[in-house]
C-alpha positions in Angstrom: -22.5 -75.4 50.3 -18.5 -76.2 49.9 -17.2 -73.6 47.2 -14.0 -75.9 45.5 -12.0 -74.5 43.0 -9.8 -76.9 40.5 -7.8 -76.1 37.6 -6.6 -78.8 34.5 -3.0 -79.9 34.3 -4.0 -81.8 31.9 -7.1 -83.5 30.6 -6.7 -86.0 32.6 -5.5 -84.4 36.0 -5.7 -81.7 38.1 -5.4 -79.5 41.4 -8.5 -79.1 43.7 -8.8 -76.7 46.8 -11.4 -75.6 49.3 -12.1 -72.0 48.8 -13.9 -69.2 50.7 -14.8 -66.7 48.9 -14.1 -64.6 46.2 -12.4 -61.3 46.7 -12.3 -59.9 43.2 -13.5 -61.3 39.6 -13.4 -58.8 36.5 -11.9 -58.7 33.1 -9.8 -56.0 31.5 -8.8 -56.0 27.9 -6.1 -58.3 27.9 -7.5 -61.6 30.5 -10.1 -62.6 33.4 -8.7 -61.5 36.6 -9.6 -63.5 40.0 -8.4 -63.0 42.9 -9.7 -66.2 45.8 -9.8 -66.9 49.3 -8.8 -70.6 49.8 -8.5 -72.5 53.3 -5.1 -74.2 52.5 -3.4 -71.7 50.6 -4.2 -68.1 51.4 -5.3 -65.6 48.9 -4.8 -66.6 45.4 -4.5 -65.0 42.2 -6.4 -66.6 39.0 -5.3 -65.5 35.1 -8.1 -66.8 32.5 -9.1 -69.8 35.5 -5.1 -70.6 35.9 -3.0 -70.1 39.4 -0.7 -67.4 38.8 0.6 -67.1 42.8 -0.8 -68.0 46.4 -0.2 -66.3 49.4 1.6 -69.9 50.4 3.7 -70.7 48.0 4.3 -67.9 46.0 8.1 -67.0 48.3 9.2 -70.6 46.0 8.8 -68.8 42.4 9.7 -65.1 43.5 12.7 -66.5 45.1 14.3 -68.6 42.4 13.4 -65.9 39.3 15.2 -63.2 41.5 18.1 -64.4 43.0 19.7 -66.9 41.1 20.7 -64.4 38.6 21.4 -61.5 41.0 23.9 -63.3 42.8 25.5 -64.7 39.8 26.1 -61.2 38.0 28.6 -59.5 40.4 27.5 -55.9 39.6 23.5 -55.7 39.0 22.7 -52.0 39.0 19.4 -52.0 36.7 16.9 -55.0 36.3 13.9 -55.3 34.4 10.9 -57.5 35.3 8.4 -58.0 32.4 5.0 -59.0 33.4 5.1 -59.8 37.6 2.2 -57.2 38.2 1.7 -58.8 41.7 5.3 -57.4 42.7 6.8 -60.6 44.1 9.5 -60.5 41.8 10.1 -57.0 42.6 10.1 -57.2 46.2 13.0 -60.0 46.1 14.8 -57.5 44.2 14.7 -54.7 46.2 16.4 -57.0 48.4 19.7 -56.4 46.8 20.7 -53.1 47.7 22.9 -53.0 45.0 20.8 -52.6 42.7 19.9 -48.6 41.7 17.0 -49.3 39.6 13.9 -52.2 39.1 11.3 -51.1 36.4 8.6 -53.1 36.5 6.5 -53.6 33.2 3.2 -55.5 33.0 0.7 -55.0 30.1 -2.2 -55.4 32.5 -3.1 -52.7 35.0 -5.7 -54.3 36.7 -3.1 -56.6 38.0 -1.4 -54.2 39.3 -4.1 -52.1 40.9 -5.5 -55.1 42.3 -2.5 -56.9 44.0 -1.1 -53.6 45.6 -5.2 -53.7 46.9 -4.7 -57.7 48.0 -2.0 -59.0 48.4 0.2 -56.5 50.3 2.5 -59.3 51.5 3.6 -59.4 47.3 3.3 -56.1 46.1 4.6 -54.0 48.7 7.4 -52.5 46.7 5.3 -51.4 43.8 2.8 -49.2 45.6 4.6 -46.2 44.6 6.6 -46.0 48.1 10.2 -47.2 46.9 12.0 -44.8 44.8 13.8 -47.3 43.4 11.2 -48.6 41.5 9.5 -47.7 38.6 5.9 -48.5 36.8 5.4 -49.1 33.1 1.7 -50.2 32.2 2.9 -51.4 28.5 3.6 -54.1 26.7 7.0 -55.9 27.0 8.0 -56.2 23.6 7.5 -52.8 22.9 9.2 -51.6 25.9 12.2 -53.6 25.4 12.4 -52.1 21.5 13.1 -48.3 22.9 15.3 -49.5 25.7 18.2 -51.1 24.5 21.4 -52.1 26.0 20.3 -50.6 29.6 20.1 -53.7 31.7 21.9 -55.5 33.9 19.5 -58.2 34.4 15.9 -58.7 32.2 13.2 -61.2 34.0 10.7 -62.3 32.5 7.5 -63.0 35.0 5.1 -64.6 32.4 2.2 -66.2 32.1 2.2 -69.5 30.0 2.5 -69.1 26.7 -1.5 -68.1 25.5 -3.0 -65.0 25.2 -0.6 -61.7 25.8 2.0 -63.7 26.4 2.4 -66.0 23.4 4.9 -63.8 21.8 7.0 -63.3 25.1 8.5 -67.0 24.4 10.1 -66.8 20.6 13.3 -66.3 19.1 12.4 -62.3 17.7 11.7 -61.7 21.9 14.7 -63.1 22.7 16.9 -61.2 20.4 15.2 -57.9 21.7 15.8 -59.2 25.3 19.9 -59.9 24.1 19.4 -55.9 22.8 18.2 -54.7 26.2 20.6 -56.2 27.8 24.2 -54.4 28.2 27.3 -56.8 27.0 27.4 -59.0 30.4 23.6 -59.1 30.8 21.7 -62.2 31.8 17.7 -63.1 31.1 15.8 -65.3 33.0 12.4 -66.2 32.6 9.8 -68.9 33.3 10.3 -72.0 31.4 6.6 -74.1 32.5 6.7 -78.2 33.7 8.9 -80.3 32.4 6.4 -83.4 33.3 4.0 -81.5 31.3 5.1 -79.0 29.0 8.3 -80.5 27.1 7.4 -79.1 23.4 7.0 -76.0 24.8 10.2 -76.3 26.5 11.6 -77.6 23.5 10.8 -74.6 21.2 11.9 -72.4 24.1 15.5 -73.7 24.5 15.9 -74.1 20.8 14.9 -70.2 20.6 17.1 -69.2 23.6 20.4 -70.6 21.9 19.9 -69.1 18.4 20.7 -66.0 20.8 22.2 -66.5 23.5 25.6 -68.0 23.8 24.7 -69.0 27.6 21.8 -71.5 28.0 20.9 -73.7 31.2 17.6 -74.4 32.6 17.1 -75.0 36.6 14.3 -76.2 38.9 12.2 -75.6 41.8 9.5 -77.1 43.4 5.9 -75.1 43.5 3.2 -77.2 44.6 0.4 -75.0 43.1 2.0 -75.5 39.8 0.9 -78.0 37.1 3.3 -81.3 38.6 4.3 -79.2 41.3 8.0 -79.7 39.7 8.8 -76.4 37.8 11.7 -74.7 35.8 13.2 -71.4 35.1 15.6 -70.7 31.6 19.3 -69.1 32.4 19.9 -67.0 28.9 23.3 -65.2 29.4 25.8 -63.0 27.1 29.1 -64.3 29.6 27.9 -65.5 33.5 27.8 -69.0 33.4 25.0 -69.7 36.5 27.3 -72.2 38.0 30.5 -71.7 37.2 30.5 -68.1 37.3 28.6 -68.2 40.5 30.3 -66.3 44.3 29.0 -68.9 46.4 30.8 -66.9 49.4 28.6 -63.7 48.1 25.4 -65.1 48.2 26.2 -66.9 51.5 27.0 -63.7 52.9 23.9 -62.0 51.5 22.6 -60.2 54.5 18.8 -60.9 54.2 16.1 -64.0 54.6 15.3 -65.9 51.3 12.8 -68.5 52.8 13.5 -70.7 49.5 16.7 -69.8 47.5 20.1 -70.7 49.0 23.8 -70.8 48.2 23.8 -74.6 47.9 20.0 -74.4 46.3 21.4 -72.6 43.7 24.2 -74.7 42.6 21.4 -77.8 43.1 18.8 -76.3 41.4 20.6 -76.3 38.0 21.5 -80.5 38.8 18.5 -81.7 36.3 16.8 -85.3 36.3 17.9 -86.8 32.8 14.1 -86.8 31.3 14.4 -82.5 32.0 18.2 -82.5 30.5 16.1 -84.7 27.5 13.5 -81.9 26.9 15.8 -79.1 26.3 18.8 -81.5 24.4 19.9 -79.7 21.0 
């Protein structure tokens, strides 16, 4: 018997793939955690019956979180990744050997547990190895409230906005993000479809400048994302993404980004006039 797994973009549409088997299905307090084989796309990770990352794809998202705000602060020393339990986010920092300090903080330790288990390839920086790195099973927002004005850079690696994350994409976040961060900081987190998901985009932006004085939103493609055609919000205190951005520094970068680029960067933030009409004032 074929095993197929599919997942609603909308009520209408959807993404269908050929699985294998299942390598791990429980539940911890927070969400249903499931963790697939598929033929096309590798291993792949399932919150409450949505794709969070495949084995794939997963380089697209990881990249253009990380870098895109590493390279356009000129001094990151200490970077926060809320959420991101299966490390991807992490690993691309670690890249940047400027940085001193990632702490990683995800509310769900299964996640965790279970991507350093399978899927090595993503979480091989937060098995406990790299001193640079340190683990916080906690909630964001609480986090964030006892650590403020220490960061460099804040990511937020969510899921969409339901369940634990709901409150990670509203205004009273934001302003403890724009605490956390110290007086040049920059946030970036993920800001869903904008084929799909332009209310939710809406209240986002809206939220973002009532706090920041920096806003932009930027693209990538992700094919195991609802569209495929996915975006990321820029929320910074002073770096503006593109004209504040060392093309010469991230050209001379020194590692592989199989994704992110120094012209990729100044594209990605070059939006189709149906996104800039999402996020308008």
């Amino acid at each position: 018997m074929d095993l197929w797994y599919t997942e609603k973009h909308s009520e209408n549409v959807g993404i269908t793939m050929k699985a294998t088997k299942t390598l791990f299905s429980g539940k911890s307090e927070f969400q249903q955690l499931d963790i697939i084989e598929t033929l096309e796309y590798g291993k792949m990770m399932l919150l409450d019956g949505l794709v969070m990352v495949t084995e794939r794809d997963e380089f697209v998202y990881h990249d253009m979180i990380t870098h895109p705000a590493l390279f356009t602060h000129p001094n990151p020393k200490k970077v926060l990744v809320i959420g991101g339990g299966d490390g991807g986010t992490i690993r691309e920092i670690m890249k940047h050997q400027g940085v001193e300090q990632a702490v990683l903080c995800e509310i769900d330790g299964l996640v965790i547990d279970k991507s350093i288990e399978l899927l090595p390839s993503m979480a091989c920086e937060i098995d406990g190895s790299n001193p640079r790195v340190k683990l916080h099973v906690d909630d964001g927002l609480a986090y964030i409230r006892d650590h403020q004005n220490e960061f460099d850079v804040i990511m937020v690696d969510s899921t969409d906005p339901i369940g634990p994350a709901v409150g990670l994409f509203e205004e009273d976040f934001y302003r403890l993000v724009f605490g956390a961060l110290k007086e040049d900081g920059i946030m970036v987190a993920q800001s869903e479809s904008p084929f799909y998901h332009a209310e939710i985009q809406k209240n986002m932006y809206a939220n973002l400048r009532n706090v920041f004085p920096i806003v932009e939103m930027y693209q990538a493609f992700i094919p195991t994302y609802p569209s495929g055609f996915w975006s990321f919000a820029f929320a910074s205190k002073k770096y503006h993404p593109v004209q504040d951005f060392n093309r010469e520094r991230a050209a001379k970068r020194g590692f592989y980004t199989k994704y992110y680029n120094e012209d990729l960067h100044l594209g990605a933030f070059m939006l189709p006039t149906f996104a800039r009409e999402n996020i308008a004032p």
